[in-house]
PLY file of the C-alpha trace (Angstrom):
ply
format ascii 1.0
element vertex 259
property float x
property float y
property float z
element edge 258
property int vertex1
property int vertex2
end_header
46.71 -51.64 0.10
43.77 -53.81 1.65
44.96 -52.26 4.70
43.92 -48.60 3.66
40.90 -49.89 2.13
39.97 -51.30 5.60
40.79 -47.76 7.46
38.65 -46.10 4.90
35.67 -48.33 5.05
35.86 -48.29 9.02
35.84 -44.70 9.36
32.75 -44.40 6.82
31.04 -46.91 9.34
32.12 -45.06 12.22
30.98 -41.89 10.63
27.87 -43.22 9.20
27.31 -43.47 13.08
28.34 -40.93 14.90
26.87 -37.99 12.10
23.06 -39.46 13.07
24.00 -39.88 17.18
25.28 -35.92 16.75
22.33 -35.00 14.82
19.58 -36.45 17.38
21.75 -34.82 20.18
21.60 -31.28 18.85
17.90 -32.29 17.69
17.24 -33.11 21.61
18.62 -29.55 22.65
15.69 -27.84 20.41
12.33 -26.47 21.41
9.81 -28.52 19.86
9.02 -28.02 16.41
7.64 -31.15 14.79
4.96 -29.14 13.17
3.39 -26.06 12.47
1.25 -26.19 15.37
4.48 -26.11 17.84
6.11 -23.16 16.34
3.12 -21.07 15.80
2.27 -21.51 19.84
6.11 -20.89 20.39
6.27 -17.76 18.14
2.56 -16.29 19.38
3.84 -16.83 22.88
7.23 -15.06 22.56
5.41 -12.33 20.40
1.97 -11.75 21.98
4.37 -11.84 25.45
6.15 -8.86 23.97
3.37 -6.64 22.71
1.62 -7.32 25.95
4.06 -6.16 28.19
4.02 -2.87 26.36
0.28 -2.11 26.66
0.51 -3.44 30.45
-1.20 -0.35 32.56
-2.52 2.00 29.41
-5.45 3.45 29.19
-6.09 3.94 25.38
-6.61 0.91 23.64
-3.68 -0.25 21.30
-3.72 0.94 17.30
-3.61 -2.82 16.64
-4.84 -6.00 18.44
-1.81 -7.73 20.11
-2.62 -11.07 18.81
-0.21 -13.19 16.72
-2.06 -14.91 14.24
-0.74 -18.32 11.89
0.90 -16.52 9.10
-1.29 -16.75 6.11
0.82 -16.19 2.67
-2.57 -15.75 0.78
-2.78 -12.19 2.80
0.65 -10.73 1.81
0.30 -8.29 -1.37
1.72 -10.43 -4.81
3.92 -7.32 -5.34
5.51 -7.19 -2.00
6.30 -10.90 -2.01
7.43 -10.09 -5.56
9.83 -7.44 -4.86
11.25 -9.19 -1.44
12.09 -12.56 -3.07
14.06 -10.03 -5.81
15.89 -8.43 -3.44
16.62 -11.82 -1.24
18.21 -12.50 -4.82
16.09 -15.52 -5.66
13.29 -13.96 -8.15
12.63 -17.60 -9.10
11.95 -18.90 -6.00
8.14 -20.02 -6.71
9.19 -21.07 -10.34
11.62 -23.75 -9.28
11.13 -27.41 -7.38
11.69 -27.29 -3.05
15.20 -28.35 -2.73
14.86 -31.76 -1.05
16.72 -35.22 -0.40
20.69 -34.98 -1.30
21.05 -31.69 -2.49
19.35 -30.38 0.75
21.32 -32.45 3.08
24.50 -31.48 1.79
23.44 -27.81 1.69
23.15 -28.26 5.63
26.35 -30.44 5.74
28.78 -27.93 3.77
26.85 -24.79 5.71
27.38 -26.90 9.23
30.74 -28.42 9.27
32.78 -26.35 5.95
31.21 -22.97 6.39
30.08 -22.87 2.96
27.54 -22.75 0.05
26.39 -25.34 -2.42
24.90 -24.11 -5.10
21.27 -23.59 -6.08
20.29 -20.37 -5.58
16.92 -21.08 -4.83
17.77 -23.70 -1.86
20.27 -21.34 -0.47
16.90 -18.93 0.22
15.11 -22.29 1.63
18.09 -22.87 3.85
18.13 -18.84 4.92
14.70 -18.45 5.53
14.39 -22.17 7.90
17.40 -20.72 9.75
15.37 -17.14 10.27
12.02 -19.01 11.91
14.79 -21.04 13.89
16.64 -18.26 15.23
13.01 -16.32 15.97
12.22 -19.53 18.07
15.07 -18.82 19.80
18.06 -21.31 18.68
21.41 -19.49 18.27
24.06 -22.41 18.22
25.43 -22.53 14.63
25.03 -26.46 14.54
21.91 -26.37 16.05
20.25 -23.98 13.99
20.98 -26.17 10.49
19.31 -29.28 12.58
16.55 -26.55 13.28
16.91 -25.69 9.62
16.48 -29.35 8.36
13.29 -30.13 10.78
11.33 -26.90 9.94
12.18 -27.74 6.32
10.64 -31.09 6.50
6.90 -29.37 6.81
6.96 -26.40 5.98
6.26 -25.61 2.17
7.89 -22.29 -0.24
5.18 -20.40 0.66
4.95 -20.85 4.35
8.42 -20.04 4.95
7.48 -16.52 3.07
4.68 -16.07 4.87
6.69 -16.88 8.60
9.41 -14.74 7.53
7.42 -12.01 7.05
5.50 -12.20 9.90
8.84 -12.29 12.40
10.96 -9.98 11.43
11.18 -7.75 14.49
11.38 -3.96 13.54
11.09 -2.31 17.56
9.69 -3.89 20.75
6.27 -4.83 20.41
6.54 -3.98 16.06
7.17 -7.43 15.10
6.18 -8.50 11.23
5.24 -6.28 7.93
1.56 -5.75 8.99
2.81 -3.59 11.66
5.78 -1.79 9.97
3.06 -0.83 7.28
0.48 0.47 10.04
3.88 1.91 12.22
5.25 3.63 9.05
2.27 4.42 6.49
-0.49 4.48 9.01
-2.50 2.06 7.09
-2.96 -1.73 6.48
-0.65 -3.75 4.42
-3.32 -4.18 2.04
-3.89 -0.73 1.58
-0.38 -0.06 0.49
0.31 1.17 -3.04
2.75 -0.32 -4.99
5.09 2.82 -4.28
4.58 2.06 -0.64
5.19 -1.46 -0.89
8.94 -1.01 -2.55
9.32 2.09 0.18
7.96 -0.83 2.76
10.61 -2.96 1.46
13.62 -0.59 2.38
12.39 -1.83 5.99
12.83 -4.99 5.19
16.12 -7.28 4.94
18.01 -6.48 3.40
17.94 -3.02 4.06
16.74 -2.88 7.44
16.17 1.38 7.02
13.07 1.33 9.16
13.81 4.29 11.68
14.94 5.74 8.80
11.78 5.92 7.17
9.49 6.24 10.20
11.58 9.46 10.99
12.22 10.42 7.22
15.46 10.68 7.50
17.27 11.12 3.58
13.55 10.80 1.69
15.75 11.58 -1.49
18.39 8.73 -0.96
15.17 7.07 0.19
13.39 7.83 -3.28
16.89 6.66 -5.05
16.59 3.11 -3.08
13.23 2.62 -3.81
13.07 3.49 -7.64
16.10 1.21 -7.57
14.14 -2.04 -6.43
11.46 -1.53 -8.25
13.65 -1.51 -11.52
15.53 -4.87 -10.44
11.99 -6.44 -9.99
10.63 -5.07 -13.20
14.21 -6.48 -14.96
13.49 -9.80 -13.64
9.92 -9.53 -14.85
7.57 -10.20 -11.72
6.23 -6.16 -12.14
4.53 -4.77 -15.03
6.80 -2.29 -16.44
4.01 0.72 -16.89
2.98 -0.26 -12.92
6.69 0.18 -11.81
6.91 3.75 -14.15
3.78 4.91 -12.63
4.88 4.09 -8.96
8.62 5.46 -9.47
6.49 8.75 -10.12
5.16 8.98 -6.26
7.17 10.86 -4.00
8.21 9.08 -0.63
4.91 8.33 1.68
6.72 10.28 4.40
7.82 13.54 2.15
4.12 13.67 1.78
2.90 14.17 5.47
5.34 17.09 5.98
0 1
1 2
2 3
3 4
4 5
5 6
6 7
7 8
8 9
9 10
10 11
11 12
12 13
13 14
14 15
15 16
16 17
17 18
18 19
19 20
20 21
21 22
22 23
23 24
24 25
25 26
26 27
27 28
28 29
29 30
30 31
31 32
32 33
33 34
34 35
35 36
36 37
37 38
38 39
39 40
40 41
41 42
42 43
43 44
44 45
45 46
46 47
47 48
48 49
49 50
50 51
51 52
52 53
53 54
54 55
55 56
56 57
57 58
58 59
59 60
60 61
61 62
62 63
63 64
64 65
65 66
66 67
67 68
68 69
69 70
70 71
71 72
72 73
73 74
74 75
75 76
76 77
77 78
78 79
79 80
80 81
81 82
82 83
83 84
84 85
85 86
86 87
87 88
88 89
89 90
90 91
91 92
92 93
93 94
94 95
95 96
96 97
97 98
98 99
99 100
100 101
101 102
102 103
103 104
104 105
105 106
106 107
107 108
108 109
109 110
110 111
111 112
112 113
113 114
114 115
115 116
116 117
117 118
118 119
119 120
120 121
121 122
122 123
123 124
124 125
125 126
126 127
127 128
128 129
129 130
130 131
131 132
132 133
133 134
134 135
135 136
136 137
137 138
138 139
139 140
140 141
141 142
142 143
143 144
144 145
145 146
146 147
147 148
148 149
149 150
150 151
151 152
152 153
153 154
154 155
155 156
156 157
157 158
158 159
159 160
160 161
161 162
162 163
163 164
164 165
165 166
166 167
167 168
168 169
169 170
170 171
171 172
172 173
173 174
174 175
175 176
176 177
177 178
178 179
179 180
180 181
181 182
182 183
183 184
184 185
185 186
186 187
187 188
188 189
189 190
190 191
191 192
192 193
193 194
194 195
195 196
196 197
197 198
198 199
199 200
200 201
201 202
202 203
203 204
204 205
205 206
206 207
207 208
208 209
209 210
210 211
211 212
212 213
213 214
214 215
215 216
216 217
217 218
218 219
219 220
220 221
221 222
222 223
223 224
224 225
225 226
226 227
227 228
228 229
229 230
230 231
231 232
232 233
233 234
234 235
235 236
236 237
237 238
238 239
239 240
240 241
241 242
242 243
243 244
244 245
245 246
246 247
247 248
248 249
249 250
250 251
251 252
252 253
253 254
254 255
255 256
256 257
257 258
């Protein structure tokens, strides 16, 4: 019996120190990102390289400046950040604590090494989101991209890792982030965007991904379907007035409108 007890104590010691020596040598294989000033030059780099590449030799100026600014979650519309944290089925996600500590680690440790879930809703978003801004950065091992996860965690807050998922989500080459699927698709700054627009917007979004299909306005009555849809599931879960969501399910499709 104190034999076994041995065995298992010595492989929790060896384990205790080979989990760490892994972690640091998939940690060593990552870009840089030991703060938000070393993914936002990574990200403008990648992105501004992009968009830059496409305007390369025109002569008319581009319909937007090819900058990538630091995502700023204070400039997305309430109801779009509303409606996308319904449909990334955590409607909750700014009413509940970060996930931090224990829970998180495991999270990455049953994700990493099982393949699976733990619960909390609400940290499986955190965890989906960090691994989004990883994979934008360019990290596509599955181990690495949980130790990416767990780093870009460490700094960056609920709101941030809105505002950088957002901002990354790449639509065509050069149309990277929802300020230029709203100017690609409507025409017109995100800001502008009625509430209509913004669920329409939305369908663009993961985890639909129907963008050609509504900058060629392809199906504007399925289209119409899918939108009235999401607004209903974001009125349900109360983050949308119910008389804004009647009023906006009354608008046909933006693109039904320009034919």
């Amino acid at each position: 019996m104190k034999a076994i007890i041995w065995i298992i104590l010595f492989m929790l010691g060896l384990t205790g120190v080979l989990l760490p020596v892994y972690y640091f040598y998939k940690a060593s294989k990552l870009p840089t990102m030991e703060s938000e000033f070393d993914i936002e030059k990574q990200l403008k780099h990648s992105i501004e390289g992009e968009r830059m590449s496409l305007v390369a030799g025109m002569y008319v100026k581009p319909d937007r400046p090819i900058t990538f600014g630091r995502p700023d979650f204070s400039r997305l519309p309430k109801d779009l950040v509303a409606i996308y944290i319904t449909q990334m089925g955590c409607p909750k996600f700014f009413q509940t604590p970060r996930e931090d500590g224990a829970a998180w680690a495991w999270r990455l440790f049953l994700a990493s090494a099982m393949g699976r879930q733990a619960q909390g809703i609400d940290g499986a978003c955190e965890r989906l989101l960090t691994i989004r801004i990883a994979w934008a950065l360019g990290v596509r091992d599955p181990t690495e991209l949980e130790v990416a996860a767990n780093k870009l965690h460490s700094f960056l807050q609920k709101d941030q890792l809105i505002a950088y998922d957002l901002a990354i989500i790449r639509f065509e080459r050069g149309i990277v982030g929802v300020e230029d699927a709203a100017y690609k698709i409507f025409g017109k700054e995100l800001d502008k965007l009625s509430l209509a627009e913004l669920a329409e917007l939305q369908l663009a979004l993961p985890p639909f991904g129907y963008y050609s299909n509504l900058k060629s306005c392809q199906n504007a009555a399925i289209m119409k379907q899918n939108r009235d849809a999401i607004l209903k599931e974001t009125a349900a879960v109360q983050l949308l007035a119910s008389d804004k969501v009647n009023n906006a399910m009354a608008q046909p499709v933006f693109c039904s409108q320009r034919r």
